[in-house]
N, C-alpha and C positions, 0 to 999 in steps of 0.2 A: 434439432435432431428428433429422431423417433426409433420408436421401437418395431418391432413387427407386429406385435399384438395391439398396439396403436394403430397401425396402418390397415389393420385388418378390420378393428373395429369403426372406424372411421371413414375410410375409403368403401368400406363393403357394407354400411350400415343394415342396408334394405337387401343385400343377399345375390344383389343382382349384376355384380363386377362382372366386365365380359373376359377378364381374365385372373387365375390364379392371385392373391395378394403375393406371396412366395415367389411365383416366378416371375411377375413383375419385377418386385426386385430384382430377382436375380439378373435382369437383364438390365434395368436399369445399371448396376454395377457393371457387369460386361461392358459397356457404353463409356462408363467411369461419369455418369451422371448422378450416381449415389456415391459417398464413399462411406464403407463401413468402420464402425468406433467401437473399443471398450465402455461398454456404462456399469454401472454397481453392480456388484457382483459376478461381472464376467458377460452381463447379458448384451446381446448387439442391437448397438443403435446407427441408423444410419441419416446422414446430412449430405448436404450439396451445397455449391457454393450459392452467394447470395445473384451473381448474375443467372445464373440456372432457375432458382427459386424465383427470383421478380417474372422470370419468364412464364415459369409453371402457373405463376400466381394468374398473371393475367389469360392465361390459355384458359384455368379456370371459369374466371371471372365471363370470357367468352362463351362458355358453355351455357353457362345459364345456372349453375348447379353450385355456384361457390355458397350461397345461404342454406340449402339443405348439408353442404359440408362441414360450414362453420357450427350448424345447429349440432351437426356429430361431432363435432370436436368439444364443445363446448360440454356436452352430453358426459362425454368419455371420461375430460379429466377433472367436472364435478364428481362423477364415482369414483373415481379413481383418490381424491381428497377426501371422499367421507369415509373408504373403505381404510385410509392412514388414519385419518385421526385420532382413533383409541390406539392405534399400535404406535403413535410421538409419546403415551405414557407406560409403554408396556415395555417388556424386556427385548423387542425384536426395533426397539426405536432408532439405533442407527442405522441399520441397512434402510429405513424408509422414511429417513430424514434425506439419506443418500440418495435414495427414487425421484424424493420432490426438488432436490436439487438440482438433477440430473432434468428433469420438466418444468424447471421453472418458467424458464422462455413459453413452454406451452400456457403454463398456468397464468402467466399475463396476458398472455390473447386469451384466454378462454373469458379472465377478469374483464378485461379489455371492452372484451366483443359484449358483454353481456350488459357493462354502465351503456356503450354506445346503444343498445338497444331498449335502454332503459328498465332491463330485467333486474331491478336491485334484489329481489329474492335470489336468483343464480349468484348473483356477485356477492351477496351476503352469506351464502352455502359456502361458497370456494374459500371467501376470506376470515371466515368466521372459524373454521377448518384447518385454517392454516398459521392461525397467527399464534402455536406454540412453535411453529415450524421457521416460523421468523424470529419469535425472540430467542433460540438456542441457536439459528444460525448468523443472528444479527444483524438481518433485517431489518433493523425498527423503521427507520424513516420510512423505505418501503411499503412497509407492512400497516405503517400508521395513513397514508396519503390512500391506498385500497380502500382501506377500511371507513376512514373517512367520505369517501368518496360514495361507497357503497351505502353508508347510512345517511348520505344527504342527496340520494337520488329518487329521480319520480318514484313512481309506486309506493304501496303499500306494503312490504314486507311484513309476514310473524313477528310478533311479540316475541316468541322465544330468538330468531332468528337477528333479532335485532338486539336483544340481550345479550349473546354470544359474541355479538361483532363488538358491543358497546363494551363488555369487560373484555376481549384482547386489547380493544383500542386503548383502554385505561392504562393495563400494564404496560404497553409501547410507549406510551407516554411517558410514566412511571419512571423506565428504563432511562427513556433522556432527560429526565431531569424534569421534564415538563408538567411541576406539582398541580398549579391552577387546572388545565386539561385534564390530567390524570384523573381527578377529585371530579370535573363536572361528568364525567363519561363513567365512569365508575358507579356512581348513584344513579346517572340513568339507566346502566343494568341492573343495579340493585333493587330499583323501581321495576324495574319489567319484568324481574324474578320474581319479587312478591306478586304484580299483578296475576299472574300465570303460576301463582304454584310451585315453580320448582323452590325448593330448598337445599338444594344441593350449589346449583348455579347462585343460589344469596350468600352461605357459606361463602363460595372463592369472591363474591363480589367485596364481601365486608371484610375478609382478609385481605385481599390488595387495598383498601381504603384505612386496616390496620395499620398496614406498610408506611403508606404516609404519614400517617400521626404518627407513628412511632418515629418516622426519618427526621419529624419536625418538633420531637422531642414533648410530643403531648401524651404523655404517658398514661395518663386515667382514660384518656381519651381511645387509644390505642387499646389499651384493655379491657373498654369494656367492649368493641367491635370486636378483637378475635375471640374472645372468652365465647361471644355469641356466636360466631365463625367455627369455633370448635365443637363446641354444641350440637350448630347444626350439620357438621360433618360426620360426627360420632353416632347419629341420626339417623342420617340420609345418604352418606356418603360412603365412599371405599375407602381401605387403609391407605393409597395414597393420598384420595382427599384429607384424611385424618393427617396424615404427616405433614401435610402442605399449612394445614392452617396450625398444625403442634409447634409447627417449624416457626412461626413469624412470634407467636406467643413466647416461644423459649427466648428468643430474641431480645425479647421485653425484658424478661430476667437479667439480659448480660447489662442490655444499657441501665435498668437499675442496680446492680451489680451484684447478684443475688448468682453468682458463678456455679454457684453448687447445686441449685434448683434448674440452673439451664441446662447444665449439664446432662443430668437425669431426662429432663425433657427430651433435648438433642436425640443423646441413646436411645428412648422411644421411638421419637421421628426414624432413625433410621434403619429400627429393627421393622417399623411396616414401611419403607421405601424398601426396603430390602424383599419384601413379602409380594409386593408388589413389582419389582424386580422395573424400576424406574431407575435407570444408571443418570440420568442427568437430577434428579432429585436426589438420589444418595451421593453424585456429588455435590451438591449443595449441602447436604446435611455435613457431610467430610468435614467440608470447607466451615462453617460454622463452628463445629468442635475445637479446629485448627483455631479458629477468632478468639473462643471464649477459654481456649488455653495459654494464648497471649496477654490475654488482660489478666491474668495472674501471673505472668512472668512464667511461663513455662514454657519456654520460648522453642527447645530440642523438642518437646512431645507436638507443639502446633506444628512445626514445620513437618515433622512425620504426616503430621494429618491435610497439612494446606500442598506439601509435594501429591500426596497421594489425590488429593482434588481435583488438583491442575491434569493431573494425568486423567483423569477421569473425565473432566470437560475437555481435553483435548480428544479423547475417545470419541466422544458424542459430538464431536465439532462444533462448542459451546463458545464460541467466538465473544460472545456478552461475558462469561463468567470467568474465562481462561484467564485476561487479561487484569483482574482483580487478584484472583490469586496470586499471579506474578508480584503486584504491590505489596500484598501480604506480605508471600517471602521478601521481599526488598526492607518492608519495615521490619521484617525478624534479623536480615543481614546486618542490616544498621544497627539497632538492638545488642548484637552480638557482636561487635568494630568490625564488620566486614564491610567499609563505605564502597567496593568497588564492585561485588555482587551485587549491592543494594542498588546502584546508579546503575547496574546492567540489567536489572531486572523490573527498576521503574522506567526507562525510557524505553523499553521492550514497551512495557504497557501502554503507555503514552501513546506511543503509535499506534499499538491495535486498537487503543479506544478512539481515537481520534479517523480512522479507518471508517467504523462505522457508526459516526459520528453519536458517541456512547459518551456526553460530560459526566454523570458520574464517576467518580475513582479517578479523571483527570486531576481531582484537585489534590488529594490523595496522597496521591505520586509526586506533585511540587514539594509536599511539606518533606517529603522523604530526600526527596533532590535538595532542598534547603538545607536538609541536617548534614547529607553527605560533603556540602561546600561548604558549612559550617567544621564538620569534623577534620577539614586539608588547610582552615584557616582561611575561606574566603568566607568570612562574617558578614560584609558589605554584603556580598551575593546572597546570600542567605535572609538577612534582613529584608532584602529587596523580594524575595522567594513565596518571604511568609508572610508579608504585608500585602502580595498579589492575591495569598491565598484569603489573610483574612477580607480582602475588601469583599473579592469573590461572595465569601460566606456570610458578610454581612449583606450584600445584595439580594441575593437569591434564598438566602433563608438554608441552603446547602444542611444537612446532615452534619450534624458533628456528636460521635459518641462521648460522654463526659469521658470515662478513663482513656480514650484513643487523644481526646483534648490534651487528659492531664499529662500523658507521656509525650506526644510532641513539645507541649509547654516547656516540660522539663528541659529540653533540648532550646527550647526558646531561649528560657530564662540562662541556662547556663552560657551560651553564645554572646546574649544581652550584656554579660559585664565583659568579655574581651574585645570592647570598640567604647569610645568616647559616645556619648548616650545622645550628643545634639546630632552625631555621623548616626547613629543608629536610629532614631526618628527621622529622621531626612531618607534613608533608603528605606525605610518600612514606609512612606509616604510615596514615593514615587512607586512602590509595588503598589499600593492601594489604587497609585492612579492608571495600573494595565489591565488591561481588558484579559480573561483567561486565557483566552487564543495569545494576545503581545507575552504574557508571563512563559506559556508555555515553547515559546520562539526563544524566547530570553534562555528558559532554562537548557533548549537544544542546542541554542548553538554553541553552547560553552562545549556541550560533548562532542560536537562534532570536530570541534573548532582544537582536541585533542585538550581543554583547557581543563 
């Protein structure tokens, strides 16, 4: 699809169309050669079938003029990506999250065309630009293979250019799980940041390299990267930068369990997201408040805060964060004897993260489906649940917050004595020996299967 302000700038680069763009169209549609569509916000875009278009394609291609057109295109929706990219942190960031959605198709030929001609500068503009726009719409693999793609292509590409591509690729990684990757692309921007000056770009480097330590439970380690993350944000940066890295710091607090100091922080964080007026950032802050009101038991005030979240990244069309929430609420349902909200709201998740192939928070959701088939008397099931879960996290090294530990455990342990202990070792062993994907088949088909 296309726009008309696409078409105008594209087709009429050089000024010299021997006819109106407008009424091109317009005839074109007379013909029923174009047919015109709704896109964001009301604006018309028009497409054609794909036998039409192969047609068009090669008429082009006969002309002689399809590489000066490809070079406008290419041209168009690089501006067109660097003209969004401060506005994916500002208050105007869904309608032009919805733009890029809406041109995705473009923005992969423009990707496309620019590795094929071994332009990795263009390809590193476009995706360097774009990769908050893949991790809120969840994109990652996506966004991670571009990216990739673009920083191990001929040319020379900036230092700065290559540092931008290197920290989204980090956190894409991040996102799936992928700690080893995450950690070497991470320090490679963080390296390219120092080389170059910027201190703003080392701030988010060492805050996503935070993220890690902290996920893997190295807590010195963790703090003393955001401490210097905050620093240089407070520094060099804007109150969203400030909140992004107050944000992972406060974090730190909850997993050493210092609830009352995160707290405080949190509330910070989201008085400058607020200032900022970054709606997918103050739901994430929401959505934290929500966390660190659960590990004290306050279980009515999170869900006010993790409902209000989820509403918020369903807003911004937060496809990575929605389905997290969901879990939250499922362990607050369970929590509170609701087993049959809690299983409808982790196999909700299940599949959106599995969707866009998001392993975090799948594991998550099993421990929460284990309690649920623990809490109806299927022990066996359960055992089997959480021994898929533990092998999972003794492989992967997986995230585990102590207090989120202690209160699954609790559920462990109290399940542990309603079965003879040689049946309960024997199905925690055969969980150990499924692969996440075999566990999480395991755990679907019982729901589907009405069990």
């Amino acid at each position: 699809g296309r726009t008309l302000e696409a078409i105008e700038a594209i087709c009429d680069a050089e000024g010299d169309l021997p006819v109106d763009a407008f009424d091109g169209v317009s005839s074109l549609l007379d013909k029923n050669l174009l047919r015109q569509e709704e896109g964001p916000e009301g604006e018309p875009r028009f497409v054609m079938l794909e036998t039409i278009h192969e047609y068009a394609r090669e008429k082009l291609q006969e002309s002689g003029e399809a590489e000066e057109i490809g070079r406008a295109h290419t041209e168009y929706f690089l501006a067109l990506v660097e003209e969004a990219e401060p506005e994916l942190v500002g208050a105007d960031q869904v309608s032009w999250m919805d733009r890029l959605e809406a041109e995705h198709d473009n923005l992969r030929a423009a990707l496309s065309r620019s590795l094929e001609a071994e332009d990795s500068g263009s390809a590193l503009r476009i995706g360097g630009a774009l990769w908050r726009f893949w991790n809120v719409r969840g994109h990652f693999s996506e966004g991670r293979r571009w990216l990739t793609a673009g920083l191990s292509g001929e040319g020379t590409a900036p230092a700065s250019l290559r540092a931008r591509a290197s920290l989204g690729l980090g956190w894409l990684d991040l996102r799936q799980g992928d700690y080893p990757r995450a950690v070497e692309d991470l320090e490679a921007s963080h390296s390219l940041y120092q080389e170059i000056g910027d201190r703003r770009g080392e701030a988010y480097a060492l805050c996503f390299l935070g993220w890690i330590a902290l996920d893997r439970n190295e807590f010195d380690r963790a703090e003393e990267l955001l401490e210097e993350s905050v620093a240089l944000s407070r520094a060099a940066g804007t109150a969203r930068d400030v909140s992004v890295s107050l944000n992972a710091l406060a974090m730190l607090q909850v997993y050493r369990g210092d609830h009352e100091r995160a707290t405080a922080m949190q509330e910070e964080c989201l008085s400058l997201a607020r200032e900022a007026g970054d709606i997918q950032i103050i739901a994430v802050l929401t959505y934290n408040l929500g966390f660190t009101a659960a590990m004290t038991g306050e279980y009515e005030r999170a869900e006010a805060f993790v409902r209000e979240a989820r509403e918020l990244f369903r807003e911004v069309g937060d496809r990575g964060m929605a389905p997290l929430a969901s879990n939250r609420l499922g362990f607050l349902a369970l929590s509170q004897d609701d087993p049959d909200r809690a299983e409808e709201l982790c196999v909700e998740a299940i599949r959106d993260l599995q969707e866009q192939a998001q392993i975090p928070g799948i594991d998550f959701a099993l421990e929460i489906l284990a309690g649920v088939a623990a809490s109806r008397g299927g022990i066996r099931r359960a055992a089997r649940l959480w021994g898929a879960v533990a092998g999972y996290r003794d492989a992967t090294g997986a995230p585990w917050i102590p207090e989120e530990r202690a209160m699954i455990e609790a559920y462990i342990d109290a399940a542990s004595t309603r079965l003879d202990a040689g049946i309960w070792r024997e199905e925690w062993e055969k969980g150990r020996s499924m692969t996440l994907d075999q566990a999480v088949d395991y755990a679907l088909d019982e729901q589907e299967s009405g069990g």
